[in-house]
C-alpha positions as CSV (number, residue, x, y, z in Angstrom):
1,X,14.4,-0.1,-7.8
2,X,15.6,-1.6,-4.5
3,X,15.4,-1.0,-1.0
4,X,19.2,0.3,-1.3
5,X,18.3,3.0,-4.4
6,X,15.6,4.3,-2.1
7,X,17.1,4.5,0.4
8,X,20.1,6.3,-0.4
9,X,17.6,8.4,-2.6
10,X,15.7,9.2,0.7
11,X,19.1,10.3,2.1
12,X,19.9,12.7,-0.7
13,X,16.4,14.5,0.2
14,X,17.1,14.5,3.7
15,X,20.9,15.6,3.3
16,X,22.0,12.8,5.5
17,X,24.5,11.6,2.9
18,X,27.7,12.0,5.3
19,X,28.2,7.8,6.2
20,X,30.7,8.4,8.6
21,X,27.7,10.9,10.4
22,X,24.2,9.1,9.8
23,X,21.7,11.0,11.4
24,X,19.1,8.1,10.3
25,X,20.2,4.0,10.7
26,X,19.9,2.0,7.8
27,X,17.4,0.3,10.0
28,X,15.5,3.4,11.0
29,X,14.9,4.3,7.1
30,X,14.2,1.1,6.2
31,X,11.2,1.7,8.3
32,X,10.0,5.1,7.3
33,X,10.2,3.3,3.9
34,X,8.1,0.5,4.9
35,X,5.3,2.6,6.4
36,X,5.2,4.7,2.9
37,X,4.8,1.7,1.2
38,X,2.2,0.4,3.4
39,X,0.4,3.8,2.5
40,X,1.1,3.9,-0.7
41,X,-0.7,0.3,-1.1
42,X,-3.2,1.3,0.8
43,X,-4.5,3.5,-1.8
44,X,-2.8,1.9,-4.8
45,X,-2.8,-1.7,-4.2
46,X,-0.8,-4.4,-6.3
47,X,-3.8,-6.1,-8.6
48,X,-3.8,-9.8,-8.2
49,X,-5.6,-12.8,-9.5
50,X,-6.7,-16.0,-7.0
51,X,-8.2,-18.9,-8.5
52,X,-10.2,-20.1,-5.4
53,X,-12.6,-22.8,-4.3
54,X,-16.5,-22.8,-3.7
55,X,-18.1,-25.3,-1.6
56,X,-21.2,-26.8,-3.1
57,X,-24.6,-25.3,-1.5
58,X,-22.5,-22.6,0.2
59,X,-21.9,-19.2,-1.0
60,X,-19.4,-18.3,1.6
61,X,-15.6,-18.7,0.6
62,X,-12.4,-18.7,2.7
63,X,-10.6,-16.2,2.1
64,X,-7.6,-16.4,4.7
65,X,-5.1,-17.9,1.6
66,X,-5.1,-14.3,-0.1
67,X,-2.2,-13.1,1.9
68,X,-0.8,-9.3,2.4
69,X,-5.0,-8.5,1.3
70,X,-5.7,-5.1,1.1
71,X,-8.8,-5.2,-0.5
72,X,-11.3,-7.5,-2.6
73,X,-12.3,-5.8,-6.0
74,X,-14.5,-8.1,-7.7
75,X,-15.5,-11.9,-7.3
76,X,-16.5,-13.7,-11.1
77,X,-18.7,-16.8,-10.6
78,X,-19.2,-19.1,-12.9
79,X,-16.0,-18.8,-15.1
80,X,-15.5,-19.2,-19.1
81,X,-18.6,-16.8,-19.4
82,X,-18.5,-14.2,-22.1
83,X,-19.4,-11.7,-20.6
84,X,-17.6,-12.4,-17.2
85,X,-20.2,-13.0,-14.7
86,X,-19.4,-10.9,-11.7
87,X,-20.9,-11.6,-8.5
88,X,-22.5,-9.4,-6.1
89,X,-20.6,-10.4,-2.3
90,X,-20.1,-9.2,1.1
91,X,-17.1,-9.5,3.0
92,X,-16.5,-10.0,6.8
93,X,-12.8,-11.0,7.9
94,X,-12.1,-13.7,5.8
95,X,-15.1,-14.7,4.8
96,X,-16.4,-13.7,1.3
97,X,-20.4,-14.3,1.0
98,X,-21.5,-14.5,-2.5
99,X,-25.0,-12.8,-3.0
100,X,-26.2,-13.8,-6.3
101,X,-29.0,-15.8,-7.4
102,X,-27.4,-18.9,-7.6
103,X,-25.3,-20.9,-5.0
104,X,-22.3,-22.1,-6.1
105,X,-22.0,-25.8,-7.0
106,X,-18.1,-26.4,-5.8
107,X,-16.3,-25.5,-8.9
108,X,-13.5,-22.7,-8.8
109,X,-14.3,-18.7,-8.7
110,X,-11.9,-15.8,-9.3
111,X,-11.1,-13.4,-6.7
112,X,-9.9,-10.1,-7.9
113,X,-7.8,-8.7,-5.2
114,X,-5.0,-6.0,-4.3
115,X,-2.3,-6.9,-2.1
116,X,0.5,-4.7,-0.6
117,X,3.2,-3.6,-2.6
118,X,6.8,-5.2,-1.5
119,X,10.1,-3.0,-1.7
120,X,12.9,-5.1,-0.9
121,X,16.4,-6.0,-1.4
122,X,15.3,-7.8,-4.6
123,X,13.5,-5.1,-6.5
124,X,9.9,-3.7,-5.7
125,X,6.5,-4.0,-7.3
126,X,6.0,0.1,-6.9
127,X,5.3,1.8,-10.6
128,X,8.4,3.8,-11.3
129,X,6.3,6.7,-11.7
130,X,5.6,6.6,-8.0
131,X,9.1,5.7,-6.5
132,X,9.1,9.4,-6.1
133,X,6.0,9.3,-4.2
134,X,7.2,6.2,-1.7
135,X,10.3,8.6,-1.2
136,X,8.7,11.9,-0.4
137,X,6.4,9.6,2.3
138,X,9.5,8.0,3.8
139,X,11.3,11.2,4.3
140,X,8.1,13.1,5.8
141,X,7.9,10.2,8.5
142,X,11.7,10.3,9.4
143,X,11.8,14.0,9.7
144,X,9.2,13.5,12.2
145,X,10.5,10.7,14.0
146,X,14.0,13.1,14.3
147,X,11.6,16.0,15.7
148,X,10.4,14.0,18.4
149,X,14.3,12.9,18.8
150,X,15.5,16.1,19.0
151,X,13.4,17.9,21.2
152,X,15.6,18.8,24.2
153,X,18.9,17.8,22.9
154,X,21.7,20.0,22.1
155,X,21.9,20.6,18.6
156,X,24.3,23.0,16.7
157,X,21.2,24.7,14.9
158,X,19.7,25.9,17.7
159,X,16.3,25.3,19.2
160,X,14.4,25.9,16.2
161,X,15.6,22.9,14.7
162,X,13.0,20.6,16.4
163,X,10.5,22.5,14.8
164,X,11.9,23.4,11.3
165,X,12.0,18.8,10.7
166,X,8.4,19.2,12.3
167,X,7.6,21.8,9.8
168,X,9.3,20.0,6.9
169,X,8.4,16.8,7.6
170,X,4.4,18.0,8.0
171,X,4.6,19.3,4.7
172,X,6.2,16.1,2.9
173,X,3.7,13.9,4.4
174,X,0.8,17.0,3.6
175,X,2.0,16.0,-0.2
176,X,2.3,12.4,0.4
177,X,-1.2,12.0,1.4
178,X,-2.7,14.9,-1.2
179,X,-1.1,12.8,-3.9
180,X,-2.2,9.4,-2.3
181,X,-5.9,10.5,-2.3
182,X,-5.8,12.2,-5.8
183,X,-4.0,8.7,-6.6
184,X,-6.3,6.0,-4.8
185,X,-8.5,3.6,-5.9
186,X,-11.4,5.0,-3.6
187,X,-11.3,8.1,-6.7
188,X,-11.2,6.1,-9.3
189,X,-14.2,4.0,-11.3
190,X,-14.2,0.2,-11.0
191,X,-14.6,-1.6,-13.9
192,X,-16.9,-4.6,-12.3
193,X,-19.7,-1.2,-12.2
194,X,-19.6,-1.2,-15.5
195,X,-20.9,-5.1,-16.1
196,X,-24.3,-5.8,-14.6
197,X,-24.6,-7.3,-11.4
């Protein structure tokens, strides 16, 4: 999927499919998309693989090349060990602080991280499974974004209709967030507890 699908998937749900009549810019979606991926990666980030640097006698490592970092899962030092040695570390900033036994000697370390999830003109790295997910967070944020627009306008459904997208759009991001915590990786068990430390 792209950022065009979702977005005109996101308009279906909202019933702003009338392109002469946008209630929402391109621009404006775009964003409510972009903060529900941010979300969504927050609690489901992309797994990646960095093949990183020690310095000898040091067990800190610089960790400012990982970029879009949500979080560090596990650190194996030394490598081509069966089974994987997994270190025990600390992290402050970008710093990483190994806090094993032994001090690394300068040879390379794997950092197992999770980055955020891209949606973009190109494609996106969000599980099909969950496109549905991204959507239903995107749509809860612009409803409320046209709440807070609406609110003293004239608008030919009344005064109520403020307050029926606050409603709505509470209750998408209510689901959004249920389904995100059910999802995330704070409920889930990490394999690196299984190995000994």
């Amino acid at each position: 999927m792209d950022l065009s699908t979702m977005r005109a998937i996101v308009r279906r749900d909202l019933k702003d499919e009338d392109a002469g009549n946008y209630r929402w810019s391109d621009d404006e979606l775009d964003r409510h998309i972009a903060h529900a991926v941010k979300d969504f990666s927050e609690a489901m980030p992309l797994p990646t693989k960095a093949v990183l640097p020690t310095t000898a006698d040091s067990r800190v490592i610089d960790i400012s090349p990982l970029a879009d970092r949500v979080m560090v899962e596990a650190v194996e030092y030394p490598l081509e060990q069966f089974p994987p040695s997994y270190q025990k570390f600390a992290l402050w900033g970008h710093a990483l602080t190994l806090l094993g036994e032994e001090a690394p000697n300068g040879a390379n370390c794997h950092v197992y991280y999770g980055i955020l999830h891209t949606l973009d003109a190109e494609g996106s790295t969000v599980p099909t499974k969950h496109e549905d997910l991204v959507a239903t967070g995107a749509e809860g944020y612009a409803a409320l974004e046209w709440a807070g627009y609406a609110i003293n306008r004239v608008s030919v459904g009344g005064t109520t209709t403020p307050k029926e997208f606050l409603a709505w759009g509470n209750e998408r991001l209510k689901q959004f967030r249920k389904e995100l915590k059910r999802l995330g990786r704070r409920n889930k068990v990490r394999i690196r507890q299984l190995y000994q430390m």
